[in-house]
C-alpha positions as a Python dict, from the first residue, in 0.01 Angstrom:
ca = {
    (1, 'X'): (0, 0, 0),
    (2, 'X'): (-74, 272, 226),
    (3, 'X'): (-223, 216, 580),
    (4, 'X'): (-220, 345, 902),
    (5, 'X'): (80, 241, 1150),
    (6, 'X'): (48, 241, 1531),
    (7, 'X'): (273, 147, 1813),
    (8, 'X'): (217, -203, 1740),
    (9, 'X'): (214, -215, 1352),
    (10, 'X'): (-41, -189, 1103),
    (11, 'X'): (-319, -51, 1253),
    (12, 'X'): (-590, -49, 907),
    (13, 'X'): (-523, -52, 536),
    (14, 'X'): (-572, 213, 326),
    (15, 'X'): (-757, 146, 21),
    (16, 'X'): (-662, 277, -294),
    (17, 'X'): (-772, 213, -681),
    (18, 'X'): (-550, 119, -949),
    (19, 'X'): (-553, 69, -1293),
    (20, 'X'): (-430, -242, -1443),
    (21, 'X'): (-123, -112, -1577),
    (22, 'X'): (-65, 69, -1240),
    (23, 'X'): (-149, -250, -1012),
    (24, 'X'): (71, -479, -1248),
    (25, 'X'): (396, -204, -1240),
    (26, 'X'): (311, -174, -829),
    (27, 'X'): (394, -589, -840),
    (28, 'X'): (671, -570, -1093),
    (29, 'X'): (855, -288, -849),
    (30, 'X'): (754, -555, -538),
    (31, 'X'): (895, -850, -708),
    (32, 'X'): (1189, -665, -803),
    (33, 'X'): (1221, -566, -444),
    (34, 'X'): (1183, -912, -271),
    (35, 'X'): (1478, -1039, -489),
    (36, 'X'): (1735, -729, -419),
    (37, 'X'): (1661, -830, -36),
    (38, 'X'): (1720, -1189, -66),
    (39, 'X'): (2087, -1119, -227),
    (40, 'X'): (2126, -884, 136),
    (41, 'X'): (2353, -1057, 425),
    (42, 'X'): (2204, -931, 748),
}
């Protein structure tokens, strides 16, 4: 989600309005996400 980032992190959140179809593809690509960076070595 967007938001405003300072010198120490997130400053405020930036609202913004989805549709249903929109907000459940924004969690599919986040899920998808998380699991690509558990498979990472750091």
């Amino acid at each position: 989600m967007p938001a405003i980032v300072g010198a120490d992190g997130i400053e405020s959140d930036i609202p913004i309005n989805l549709s249903g179809e929109e907000a459940l593809k924004l969690k599919e690509s986040a899920d998808s996400l998380k699991k690509i960076i558990e498979t990472i070595e750091l």
